[in-house]
BAFI-3210 file (N, C-alpha, C; in Angstrom, 3 decimals, decimal comma, padded with zeros to 6 digits):
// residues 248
n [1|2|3|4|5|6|7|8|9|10|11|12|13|14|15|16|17|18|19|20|21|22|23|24|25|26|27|28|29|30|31|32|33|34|35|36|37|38|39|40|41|42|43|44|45|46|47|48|49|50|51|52|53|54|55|56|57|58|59|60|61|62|63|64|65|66|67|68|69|70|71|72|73|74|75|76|77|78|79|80|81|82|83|84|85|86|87|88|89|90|91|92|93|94|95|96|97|98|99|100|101|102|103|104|105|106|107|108|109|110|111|112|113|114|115|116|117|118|119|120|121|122|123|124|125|126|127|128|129|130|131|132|133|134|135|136|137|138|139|140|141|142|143|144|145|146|147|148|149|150|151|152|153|154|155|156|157|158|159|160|161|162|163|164|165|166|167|168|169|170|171|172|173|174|175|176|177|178|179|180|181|182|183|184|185|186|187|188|189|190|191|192|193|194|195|196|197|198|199|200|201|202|203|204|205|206|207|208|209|210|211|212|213|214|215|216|217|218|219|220|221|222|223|224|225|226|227|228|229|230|231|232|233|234|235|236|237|238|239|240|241|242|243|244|245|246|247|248]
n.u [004,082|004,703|005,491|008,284|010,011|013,309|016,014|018,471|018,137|018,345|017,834|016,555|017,951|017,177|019,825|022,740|025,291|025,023|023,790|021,727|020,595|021,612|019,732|018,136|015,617|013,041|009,864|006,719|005,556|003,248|001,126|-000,734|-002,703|000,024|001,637|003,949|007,320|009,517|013,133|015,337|019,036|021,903|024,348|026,649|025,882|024,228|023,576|023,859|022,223|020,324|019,334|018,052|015,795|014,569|013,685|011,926|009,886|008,495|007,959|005,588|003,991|004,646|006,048|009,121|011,488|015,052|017,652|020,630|022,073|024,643|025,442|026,769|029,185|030,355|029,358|028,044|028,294|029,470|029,537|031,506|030,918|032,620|035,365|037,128|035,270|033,250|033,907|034,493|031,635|031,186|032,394|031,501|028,933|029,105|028,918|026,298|023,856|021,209|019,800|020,762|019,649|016,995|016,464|017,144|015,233|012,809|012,980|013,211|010,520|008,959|010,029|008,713|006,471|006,691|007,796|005,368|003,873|000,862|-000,883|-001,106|002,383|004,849|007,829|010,676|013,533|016,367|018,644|021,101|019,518|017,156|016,400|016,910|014,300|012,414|013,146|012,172|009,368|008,237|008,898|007,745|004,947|003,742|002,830|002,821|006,048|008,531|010,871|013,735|015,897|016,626|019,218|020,759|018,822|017,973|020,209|022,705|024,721|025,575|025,134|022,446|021,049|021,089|019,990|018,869|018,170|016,559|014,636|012,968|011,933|009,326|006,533|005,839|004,782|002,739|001,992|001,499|004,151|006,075|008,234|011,107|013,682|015,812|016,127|019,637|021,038|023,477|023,565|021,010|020,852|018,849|017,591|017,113|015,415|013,113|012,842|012,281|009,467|008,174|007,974|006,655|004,030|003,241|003,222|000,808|000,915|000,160|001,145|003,598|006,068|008,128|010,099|012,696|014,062|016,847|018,713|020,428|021,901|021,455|019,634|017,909|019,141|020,327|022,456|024,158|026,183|024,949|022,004|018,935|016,626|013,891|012,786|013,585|012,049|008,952|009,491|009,213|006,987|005,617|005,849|005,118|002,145|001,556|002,014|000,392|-001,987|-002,225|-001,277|-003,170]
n.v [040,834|044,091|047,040|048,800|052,065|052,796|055,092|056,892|058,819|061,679|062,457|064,874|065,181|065,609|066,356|067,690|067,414|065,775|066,739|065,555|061,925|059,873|057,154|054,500|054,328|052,604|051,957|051,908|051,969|052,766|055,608|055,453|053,954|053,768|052,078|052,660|050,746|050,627|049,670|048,058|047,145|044,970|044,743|044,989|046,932|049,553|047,372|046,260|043,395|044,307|046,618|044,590|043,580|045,521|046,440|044,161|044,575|046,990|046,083|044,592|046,633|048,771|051,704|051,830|052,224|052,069|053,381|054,644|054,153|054,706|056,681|058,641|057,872|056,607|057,171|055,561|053,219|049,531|046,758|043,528|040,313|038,959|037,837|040,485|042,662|041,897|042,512|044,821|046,223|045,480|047,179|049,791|048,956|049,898|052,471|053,477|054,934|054,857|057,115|058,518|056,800|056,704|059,241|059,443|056,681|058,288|060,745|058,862|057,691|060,016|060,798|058,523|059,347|061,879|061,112|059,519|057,807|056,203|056,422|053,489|052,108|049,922|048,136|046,619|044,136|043,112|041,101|042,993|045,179|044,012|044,162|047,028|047,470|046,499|047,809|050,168|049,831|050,086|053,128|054,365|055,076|052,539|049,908|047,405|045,312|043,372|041,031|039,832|037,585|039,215|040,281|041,334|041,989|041,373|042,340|044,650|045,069|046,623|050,097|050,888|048,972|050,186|052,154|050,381|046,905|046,541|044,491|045,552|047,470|046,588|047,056|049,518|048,659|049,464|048,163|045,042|042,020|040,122|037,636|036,471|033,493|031,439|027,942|027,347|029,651|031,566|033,862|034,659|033,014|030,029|031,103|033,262|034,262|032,749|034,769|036,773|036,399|035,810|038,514|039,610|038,533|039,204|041,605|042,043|042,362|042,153|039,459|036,667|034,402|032,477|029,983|028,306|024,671|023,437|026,004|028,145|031,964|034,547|033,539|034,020|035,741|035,304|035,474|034,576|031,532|030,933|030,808|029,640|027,822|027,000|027,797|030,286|031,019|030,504|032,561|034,529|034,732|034,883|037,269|038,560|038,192|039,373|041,980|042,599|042,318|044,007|046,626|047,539]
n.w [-047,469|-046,186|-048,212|-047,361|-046,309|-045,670|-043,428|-041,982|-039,159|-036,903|-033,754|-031,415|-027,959|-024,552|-023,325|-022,555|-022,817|-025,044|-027,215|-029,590|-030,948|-032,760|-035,262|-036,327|-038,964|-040,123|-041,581|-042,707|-046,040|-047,271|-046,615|-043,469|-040,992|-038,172|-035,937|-033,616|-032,342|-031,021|-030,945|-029,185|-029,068|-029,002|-026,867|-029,078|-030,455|-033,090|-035,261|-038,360|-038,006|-035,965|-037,555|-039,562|-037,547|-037,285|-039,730|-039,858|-038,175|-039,195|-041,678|-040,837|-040,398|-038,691|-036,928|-036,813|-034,965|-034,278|-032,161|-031,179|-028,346|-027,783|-028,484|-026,710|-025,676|-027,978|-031,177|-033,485|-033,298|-034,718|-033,667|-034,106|-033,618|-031,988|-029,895|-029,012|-029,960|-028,179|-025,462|-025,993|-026,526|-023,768|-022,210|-023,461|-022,479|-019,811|-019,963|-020,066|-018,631|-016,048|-015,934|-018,319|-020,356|-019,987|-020,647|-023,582|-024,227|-023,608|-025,566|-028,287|-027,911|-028,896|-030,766|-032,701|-033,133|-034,297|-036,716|-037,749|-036,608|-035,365|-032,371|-029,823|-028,820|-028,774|-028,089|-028,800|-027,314|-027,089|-025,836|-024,096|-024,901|-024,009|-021,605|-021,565|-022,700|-020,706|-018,844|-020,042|-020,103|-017,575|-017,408|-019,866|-021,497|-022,772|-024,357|-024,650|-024,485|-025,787|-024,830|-025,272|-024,029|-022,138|-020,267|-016,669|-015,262|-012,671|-011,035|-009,721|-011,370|-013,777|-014,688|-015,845|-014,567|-011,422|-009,223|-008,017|-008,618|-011,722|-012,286|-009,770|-010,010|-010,993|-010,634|-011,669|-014,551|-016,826|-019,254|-021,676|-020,935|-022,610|-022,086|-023,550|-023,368|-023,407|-021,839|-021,159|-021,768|-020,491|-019,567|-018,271|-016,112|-014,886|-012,090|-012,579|-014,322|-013,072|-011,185|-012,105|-013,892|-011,221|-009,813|-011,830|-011,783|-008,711|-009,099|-010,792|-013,258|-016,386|-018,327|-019,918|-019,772|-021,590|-021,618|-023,380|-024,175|-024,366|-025,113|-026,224|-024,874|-027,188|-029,328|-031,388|-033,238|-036,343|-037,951|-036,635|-034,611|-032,646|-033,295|-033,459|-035,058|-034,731|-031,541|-032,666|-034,405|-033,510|-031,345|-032,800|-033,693|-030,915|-031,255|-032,879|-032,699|-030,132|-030,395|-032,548|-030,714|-028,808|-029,568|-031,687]
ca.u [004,636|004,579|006,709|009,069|011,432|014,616|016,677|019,056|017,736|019,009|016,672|016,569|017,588|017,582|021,315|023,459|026,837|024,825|021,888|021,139|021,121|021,707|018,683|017,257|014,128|012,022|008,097|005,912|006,221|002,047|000,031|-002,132|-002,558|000,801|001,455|004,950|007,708|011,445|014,081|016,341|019,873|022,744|026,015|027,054|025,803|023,298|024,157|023,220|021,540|019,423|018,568|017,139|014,913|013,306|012,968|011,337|008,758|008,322|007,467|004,243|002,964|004,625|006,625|010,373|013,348|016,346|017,912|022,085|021,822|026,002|025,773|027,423|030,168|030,752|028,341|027,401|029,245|029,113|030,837|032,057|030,306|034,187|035,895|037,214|033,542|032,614|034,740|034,336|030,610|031,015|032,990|030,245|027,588|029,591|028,367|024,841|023,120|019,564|019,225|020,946|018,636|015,623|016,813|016,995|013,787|011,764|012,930|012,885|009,516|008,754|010,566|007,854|004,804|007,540|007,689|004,211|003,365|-000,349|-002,377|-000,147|003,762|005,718|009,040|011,114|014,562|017,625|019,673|020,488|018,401|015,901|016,695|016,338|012,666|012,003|013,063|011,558|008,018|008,185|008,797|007,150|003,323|004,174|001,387|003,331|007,320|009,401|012,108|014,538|016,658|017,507|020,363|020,772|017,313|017,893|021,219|023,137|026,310|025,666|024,591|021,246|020,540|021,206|020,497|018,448|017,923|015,336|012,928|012,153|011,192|008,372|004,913|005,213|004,842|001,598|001,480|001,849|005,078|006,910|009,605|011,517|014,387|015,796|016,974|020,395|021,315|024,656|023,727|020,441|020,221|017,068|016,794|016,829|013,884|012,242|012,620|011,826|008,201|007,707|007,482|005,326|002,915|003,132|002,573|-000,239|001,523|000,028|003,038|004,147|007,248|008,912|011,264|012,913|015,044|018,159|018,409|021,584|021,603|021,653|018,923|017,422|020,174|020,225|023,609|025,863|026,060|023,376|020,922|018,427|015,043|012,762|012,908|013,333|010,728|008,117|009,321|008,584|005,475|004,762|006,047|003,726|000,810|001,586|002,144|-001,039|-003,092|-002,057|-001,177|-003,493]
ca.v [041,755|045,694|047,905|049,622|053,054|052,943|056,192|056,895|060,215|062,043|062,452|065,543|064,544|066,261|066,276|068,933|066,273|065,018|066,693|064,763|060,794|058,921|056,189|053,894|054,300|051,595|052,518|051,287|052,722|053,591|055,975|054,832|053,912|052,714|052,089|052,842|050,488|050,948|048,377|047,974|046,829|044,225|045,087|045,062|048,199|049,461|046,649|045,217|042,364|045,244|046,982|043,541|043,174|046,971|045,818|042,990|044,602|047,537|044,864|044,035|047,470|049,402|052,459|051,166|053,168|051,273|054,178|054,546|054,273|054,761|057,925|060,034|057,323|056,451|057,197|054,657|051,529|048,442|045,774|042,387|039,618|038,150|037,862|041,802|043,034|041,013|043,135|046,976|045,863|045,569|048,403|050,364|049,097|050,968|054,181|053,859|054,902|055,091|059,075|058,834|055,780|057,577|060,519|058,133|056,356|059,482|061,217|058,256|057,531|060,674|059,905|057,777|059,992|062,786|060,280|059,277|056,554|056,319|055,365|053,060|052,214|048,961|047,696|045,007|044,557|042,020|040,849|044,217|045,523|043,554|044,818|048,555|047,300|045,911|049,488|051,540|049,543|050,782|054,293|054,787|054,766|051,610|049,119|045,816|044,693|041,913|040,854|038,990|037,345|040,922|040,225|041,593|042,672|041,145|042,887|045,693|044,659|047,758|051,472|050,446|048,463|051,151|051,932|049,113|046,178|047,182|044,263|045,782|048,768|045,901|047,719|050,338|048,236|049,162|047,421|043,442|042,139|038,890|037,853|035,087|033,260|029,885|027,478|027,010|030,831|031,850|035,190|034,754|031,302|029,659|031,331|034,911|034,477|033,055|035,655|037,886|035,702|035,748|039,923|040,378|037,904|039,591|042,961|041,926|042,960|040,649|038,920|035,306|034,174|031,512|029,030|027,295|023,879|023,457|027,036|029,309|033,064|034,985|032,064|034,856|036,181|034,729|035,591|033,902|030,272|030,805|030,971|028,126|028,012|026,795|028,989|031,990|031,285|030,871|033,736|035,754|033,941|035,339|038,779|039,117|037,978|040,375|043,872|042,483|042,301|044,907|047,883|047,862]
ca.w [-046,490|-046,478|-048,418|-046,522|-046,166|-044,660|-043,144|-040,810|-038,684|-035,986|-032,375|-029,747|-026,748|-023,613|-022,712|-023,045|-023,345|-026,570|-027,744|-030,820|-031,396|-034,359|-035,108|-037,534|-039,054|-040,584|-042,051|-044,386|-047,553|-047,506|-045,490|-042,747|-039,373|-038,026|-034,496|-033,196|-031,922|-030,519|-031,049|-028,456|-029,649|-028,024|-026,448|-030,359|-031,582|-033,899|-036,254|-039,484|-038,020|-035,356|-038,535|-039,475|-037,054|-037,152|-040,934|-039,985|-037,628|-040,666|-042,907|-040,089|-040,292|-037,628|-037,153|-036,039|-034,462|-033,249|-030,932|-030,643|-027,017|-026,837|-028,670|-025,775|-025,590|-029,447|-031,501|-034,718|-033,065|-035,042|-033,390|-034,469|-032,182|-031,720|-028,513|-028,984|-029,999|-027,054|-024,548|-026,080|-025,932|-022,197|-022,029|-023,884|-021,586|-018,373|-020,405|-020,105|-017,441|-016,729|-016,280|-020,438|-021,105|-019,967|-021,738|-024,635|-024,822|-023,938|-026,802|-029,478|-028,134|-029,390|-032,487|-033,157|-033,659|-035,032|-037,684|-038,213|-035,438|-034,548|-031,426|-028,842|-029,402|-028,084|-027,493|-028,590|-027,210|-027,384|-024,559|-023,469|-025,243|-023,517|-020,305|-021,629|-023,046|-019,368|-018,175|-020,952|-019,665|-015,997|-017,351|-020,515|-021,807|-023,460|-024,262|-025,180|-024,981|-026,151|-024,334|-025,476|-022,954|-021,038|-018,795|-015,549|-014,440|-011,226|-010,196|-010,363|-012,135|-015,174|-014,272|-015,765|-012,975|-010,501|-008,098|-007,458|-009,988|-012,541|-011,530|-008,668|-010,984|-012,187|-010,417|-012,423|-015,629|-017,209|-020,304|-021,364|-020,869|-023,562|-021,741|-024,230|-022,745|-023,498|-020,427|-021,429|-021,315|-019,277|-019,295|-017,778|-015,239|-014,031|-010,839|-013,155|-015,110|-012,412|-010,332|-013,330|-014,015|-010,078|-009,764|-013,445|-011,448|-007,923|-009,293|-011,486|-014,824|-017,758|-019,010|-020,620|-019,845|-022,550|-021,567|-024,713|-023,993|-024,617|-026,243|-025,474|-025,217|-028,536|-029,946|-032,746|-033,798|-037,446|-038,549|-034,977|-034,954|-031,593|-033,697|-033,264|-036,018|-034,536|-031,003|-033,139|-035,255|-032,155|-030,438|-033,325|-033,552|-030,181|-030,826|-033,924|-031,662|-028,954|-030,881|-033,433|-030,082|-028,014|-030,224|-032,794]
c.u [004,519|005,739|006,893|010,075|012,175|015,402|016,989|018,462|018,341|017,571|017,176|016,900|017,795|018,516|022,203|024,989|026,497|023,406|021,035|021,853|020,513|020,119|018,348|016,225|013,646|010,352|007,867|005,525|004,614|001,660|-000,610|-001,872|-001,434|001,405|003,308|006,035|009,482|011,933|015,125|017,922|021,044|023,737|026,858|027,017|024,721|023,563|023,284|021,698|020,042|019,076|017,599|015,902|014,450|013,039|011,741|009,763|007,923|007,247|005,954|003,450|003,541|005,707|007,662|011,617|013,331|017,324|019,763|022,141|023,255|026,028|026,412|028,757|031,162|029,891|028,536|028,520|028,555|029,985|031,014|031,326|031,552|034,354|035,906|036,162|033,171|032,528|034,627|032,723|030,482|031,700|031,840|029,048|027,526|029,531|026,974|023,975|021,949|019,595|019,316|019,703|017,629|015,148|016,294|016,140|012,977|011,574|012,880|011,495|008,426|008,663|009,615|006,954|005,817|007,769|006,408|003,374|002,660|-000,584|-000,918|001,135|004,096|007,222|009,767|012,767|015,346|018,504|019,975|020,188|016,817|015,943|016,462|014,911|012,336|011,852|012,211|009,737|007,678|008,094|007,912|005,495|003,743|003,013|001,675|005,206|007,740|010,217|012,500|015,434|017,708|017,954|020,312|019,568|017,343|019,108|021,720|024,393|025,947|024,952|023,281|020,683|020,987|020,500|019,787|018,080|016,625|014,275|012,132|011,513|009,011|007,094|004,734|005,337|003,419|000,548|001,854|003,193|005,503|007,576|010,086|012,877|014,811|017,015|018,785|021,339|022,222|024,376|021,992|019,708|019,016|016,491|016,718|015,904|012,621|011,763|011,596|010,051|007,733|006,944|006,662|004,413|002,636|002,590|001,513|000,274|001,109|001,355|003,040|005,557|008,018|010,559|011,941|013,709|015,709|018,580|019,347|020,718|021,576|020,769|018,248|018,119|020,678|021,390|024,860|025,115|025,379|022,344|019,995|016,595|014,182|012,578|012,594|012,256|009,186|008,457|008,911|007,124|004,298|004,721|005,216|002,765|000,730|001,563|000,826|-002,271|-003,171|-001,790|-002,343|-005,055]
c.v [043,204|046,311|048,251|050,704|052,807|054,322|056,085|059,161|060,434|062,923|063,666|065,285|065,791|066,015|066,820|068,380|066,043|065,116|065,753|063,134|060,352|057,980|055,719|053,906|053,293|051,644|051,918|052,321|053,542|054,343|055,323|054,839|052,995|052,912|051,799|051,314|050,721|049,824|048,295|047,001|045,928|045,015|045,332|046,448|048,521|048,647|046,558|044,457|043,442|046,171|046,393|043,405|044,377|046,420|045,168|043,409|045,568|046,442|044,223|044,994|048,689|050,381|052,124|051,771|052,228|052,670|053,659|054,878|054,349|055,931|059,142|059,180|057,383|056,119|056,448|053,566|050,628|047,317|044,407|041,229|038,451|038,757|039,889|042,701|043,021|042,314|044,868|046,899|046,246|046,915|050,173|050,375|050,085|052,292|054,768|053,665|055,036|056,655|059,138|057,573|056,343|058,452|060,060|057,697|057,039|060,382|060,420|057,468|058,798|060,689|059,552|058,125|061,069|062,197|059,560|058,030|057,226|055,617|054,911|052,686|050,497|049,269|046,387|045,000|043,390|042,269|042,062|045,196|045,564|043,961|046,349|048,695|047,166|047,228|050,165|051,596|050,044|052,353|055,231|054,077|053,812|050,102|047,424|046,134|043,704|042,260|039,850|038,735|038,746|040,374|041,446|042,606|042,393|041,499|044,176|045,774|045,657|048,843|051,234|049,628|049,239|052,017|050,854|048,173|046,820|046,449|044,563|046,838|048,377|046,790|048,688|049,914|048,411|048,424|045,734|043,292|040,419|038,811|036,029|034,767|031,195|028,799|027,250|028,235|031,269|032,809|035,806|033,557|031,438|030,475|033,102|035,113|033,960|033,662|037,154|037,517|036,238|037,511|040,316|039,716|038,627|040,934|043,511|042,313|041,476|040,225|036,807|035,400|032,421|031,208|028,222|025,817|023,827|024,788|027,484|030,802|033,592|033,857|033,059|035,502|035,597|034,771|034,700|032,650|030,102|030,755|029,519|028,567|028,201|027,714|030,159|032,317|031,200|031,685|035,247|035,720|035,189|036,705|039,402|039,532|039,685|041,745|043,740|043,015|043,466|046,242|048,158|048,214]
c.w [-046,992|-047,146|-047,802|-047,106|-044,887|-044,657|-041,673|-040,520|-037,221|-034,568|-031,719|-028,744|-025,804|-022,839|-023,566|-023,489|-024,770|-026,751|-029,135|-030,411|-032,636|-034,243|-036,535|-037,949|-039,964|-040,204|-043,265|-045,097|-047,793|-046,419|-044,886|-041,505|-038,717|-036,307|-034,533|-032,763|-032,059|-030,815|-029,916|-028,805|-028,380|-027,753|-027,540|-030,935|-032,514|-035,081|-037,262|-039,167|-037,050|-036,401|-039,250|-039,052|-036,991|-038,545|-040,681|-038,903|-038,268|-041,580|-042,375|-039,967|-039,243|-038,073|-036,629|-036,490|-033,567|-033,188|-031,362|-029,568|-026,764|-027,734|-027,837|-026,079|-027,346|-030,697|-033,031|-034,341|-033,578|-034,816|-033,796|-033,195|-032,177|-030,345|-027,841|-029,016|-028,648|-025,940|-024,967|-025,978|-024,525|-021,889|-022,543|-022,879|-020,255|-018,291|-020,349|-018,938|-017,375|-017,029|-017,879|-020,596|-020,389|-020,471|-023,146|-025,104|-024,724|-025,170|-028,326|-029,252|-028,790|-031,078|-033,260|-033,848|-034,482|-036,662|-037,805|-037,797|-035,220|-033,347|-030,539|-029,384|-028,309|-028,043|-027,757|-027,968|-027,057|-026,458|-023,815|-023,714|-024,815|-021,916|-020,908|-022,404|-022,044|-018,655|-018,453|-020,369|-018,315|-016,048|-018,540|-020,491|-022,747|-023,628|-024,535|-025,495|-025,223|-025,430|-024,548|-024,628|-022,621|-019,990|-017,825|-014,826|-013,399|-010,434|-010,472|-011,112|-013,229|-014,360|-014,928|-014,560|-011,737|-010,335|-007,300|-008,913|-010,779|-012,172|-010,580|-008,802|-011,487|-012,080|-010,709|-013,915|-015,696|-018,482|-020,630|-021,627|-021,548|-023,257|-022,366|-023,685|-022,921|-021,934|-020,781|-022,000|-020,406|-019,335|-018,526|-017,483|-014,892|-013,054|-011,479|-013,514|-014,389|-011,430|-011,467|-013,312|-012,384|-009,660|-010,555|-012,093|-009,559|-008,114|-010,459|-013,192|-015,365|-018,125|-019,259|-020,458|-020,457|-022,202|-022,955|-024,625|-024,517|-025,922|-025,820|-025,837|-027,102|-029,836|-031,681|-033,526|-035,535|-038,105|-037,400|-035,260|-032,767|-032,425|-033,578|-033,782|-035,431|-033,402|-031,347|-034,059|-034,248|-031,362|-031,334|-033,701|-032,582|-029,797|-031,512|-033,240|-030,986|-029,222|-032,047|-032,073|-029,070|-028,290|-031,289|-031,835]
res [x|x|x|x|x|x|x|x|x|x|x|x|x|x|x|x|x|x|x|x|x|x|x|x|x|x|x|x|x|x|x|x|x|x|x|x|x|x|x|x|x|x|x|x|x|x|x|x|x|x|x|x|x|x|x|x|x|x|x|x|x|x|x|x|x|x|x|x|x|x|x|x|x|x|x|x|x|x|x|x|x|x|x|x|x|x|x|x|x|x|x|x|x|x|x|x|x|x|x|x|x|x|x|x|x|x|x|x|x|x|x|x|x|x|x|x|x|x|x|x|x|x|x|x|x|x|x|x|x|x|x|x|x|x|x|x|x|x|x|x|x|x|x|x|x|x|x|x|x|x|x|x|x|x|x|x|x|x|x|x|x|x|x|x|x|x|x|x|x|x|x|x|x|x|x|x|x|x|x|x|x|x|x|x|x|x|x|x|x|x|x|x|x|x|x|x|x|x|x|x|x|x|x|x|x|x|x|x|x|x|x|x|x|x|x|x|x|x|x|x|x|x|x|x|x|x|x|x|x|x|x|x|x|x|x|x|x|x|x|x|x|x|x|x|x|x|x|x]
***
């Protein structure tokens, strides 16, 4: 695997409530040609375990900021994935709207090359996380996302989904789209993901959409007792794949 640097840095944004956000950075430790990607983080916070996984895509070659997307609200939240967590989580999410999450990923896609990302950039993102990767693809030059079971793409229940659900955002997706998702998911049922699958394929957007059996939400998560091996080890399988074949 690649050496890596780690640093926490602070982003531009355009918003006068909160011009700067916090962010994680994860780079490989040599010069060269390294192709960008964002992290998108859960209802949790820029955690530990979401420092993890920018590590872990670092460690493949790439340039990786994970974003404090509640920086207007409370900026460096790390929450507990307990009941209480659970609930200021949700309470957190009722802060982020798109206009700030557009704000948001425009300027830490910036980030990217500001920090020494070449050539095209991806996207990976976690539950809803994966829903503000789903977004970020409709609005940014984005050449490949992961999505990890992103809740509520098909409604508007969060100010991200407003003013109309985001899938209906899908035909302006111009790059390939990983959407991982295991059947056994309360936070995103059968008839979600196949409504989700049904629009990539109506509006011509390349895309794979991974079913897992008997998988709950939160299946990659390596530290919550969701976690499930094998799943998470084929979805990173197919996240390798996908940012090997499409960014580089």
């Amino acid at each position: 695997m690649t050496e890596i640097v780690r640093e926490k840095i602070e982003i531009a944004v355009a918003d006068a409530a909160s011009p700067t956000m916090g962010a994680y950075l994860a780079r490989p430790a040599e010069p060269g040609d390294h192709p960008g990607v964002l992290v998108g983080f859960e209802l949790f916070g820029l955690t530990s375990y979401v420092r993890d996984v920018a590590d872990r895509v670092a460690a493949e070659g790439y340039v990786a900021i994970a974003p404090d997307f509640y920086h207007r609200a409370a900026p460096g939240t790390e929450l507990d994935s307990t009941e209480e967590g659970r609930q200021r989580g949700f309470t957190l999410l009722e802060t982020v709207t798109r206009e700030g999450a557009l704000a948001d990923l425009e300027a830490a896609r910036k980030a990217l090359t500001d920090h020494g990302a070449t050539g095209k950039a991806g996207m990976i993102g976690l539950s809803f996380g994966g829903h503000l990767a789903y977004f970020a693809a409709t609005r940014l030059d984005l050449a490949a996302v992961a999505v990890f079971y992103g809740g509520w793409l098909t409604t508007t229940d969060i100010p991200l989904g407003r003013p109309e659900p985001t899938v209906t955002l899908t035909g302006d997706i111009t790059g390939r789209v990983l959407y991982l998702v295991g059947d056994a998911d309360h936070a995103v049922p059968a008839e979600h993901h196949r409504e989700i699958g049904s629009r990539l394929a109506e509006a011509g957007v390349r895309h794979e959409v991974v079913v897992y059996p008997d998988t709950p939400h939160g299946f990659f998560c390596h530290v919550r007792d969701t976690y499930r091996e094998g799943p998470a080890d084929d979805a990173w399988r197919r996240t390798r794949e996908l940012f090997a074949t499409e960014l580089r």
